[in-house]
C-alpha positions as CSV (number, residue, x, y, z in Angstrom):
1,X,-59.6,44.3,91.2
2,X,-62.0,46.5,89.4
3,X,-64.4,46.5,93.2
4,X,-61.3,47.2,94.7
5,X,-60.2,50.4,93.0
6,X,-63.3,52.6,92.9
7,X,-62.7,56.5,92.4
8,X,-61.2,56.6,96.2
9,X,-58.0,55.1,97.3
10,X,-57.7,56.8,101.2
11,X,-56.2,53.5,102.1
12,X,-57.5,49.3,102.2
13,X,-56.7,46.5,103.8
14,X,-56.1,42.9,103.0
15,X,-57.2,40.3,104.8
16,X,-56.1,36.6,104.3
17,X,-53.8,34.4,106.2
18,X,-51.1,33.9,103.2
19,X,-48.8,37.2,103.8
20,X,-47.5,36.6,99.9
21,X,-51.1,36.6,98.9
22,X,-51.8,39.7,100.8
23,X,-48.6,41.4,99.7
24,X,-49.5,40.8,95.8
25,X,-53.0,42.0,95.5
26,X,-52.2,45.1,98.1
27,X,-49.5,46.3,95.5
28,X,-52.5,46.2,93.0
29,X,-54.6,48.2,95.2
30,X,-54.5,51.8,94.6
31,X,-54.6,53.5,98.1
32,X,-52.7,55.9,99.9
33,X,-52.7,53.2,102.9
34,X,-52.8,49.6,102.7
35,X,-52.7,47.1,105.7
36,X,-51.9,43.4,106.0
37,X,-54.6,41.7,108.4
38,X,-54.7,44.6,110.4
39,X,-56.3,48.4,110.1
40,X,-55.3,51.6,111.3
41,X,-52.0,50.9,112.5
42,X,-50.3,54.5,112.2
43,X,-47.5,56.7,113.0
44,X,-47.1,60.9,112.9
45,X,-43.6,59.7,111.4
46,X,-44.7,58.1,108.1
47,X,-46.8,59.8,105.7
48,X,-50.4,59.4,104.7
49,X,-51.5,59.6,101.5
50,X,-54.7,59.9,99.7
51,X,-54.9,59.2,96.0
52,X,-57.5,59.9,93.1
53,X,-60.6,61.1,94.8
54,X,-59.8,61.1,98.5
55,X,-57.4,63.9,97.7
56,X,-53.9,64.6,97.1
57,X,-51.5,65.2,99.9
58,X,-49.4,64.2,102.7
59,X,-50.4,64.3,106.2
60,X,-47.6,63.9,108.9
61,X,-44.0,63.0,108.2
62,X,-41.2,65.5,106.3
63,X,-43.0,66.2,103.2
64,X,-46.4,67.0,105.4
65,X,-44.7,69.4,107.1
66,X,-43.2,71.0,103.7
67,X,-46.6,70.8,101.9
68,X,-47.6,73.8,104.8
69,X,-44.6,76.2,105.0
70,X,-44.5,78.8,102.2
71,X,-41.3,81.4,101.7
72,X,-41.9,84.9,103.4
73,X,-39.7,87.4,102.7
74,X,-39.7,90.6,105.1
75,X,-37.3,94.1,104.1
76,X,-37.4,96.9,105.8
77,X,-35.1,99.5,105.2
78,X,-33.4,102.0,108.2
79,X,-35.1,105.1,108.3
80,X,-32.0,107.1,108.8
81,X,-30.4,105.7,105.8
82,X,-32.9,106.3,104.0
83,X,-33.9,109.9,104.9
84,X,-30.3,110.8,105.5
């Protein structure tokens, strides 16, 4: 497992033909991705995540689109009401 979690964890795969196998050393993997016996496979509705030093973050999905928007707040006040 040590090989397996460097100081990156963008996303792995696992390739074996026992699925329970797979499924049991990919939850000890540390990546933001993991794949069973396949690579790449991706949606813009789920998230992707890096971890440690592949960054942190979302890309695509909900909290993606959070992570960009900020709160603006815009006042601007009638001149005639407030000159009189």
């Amino acid at each position: 497992m040590r090989r397996a979690n460097p100081q990156y964890g963008l996303a792995t795969t696992v390739f074996t033909g026992d699925p329970v196998q797979a499924r049991r050393v990919g939850r000890r993997i540390q990546a933001g991705g993991r794949w069973i016996d396949t690579w790449g496979l991706l949606s813009e509705q789920f998230e992707q995540v890096g971890v440690k030093g592949s960054g942190y973050g979302h890309l695509c999905g909900l909290e993606a689109v959070e992570e960009f928007q900020f709160l603006k707040v815009y006042a601007e006040m009638d001149y005639a009401v407030a000159h009189g």
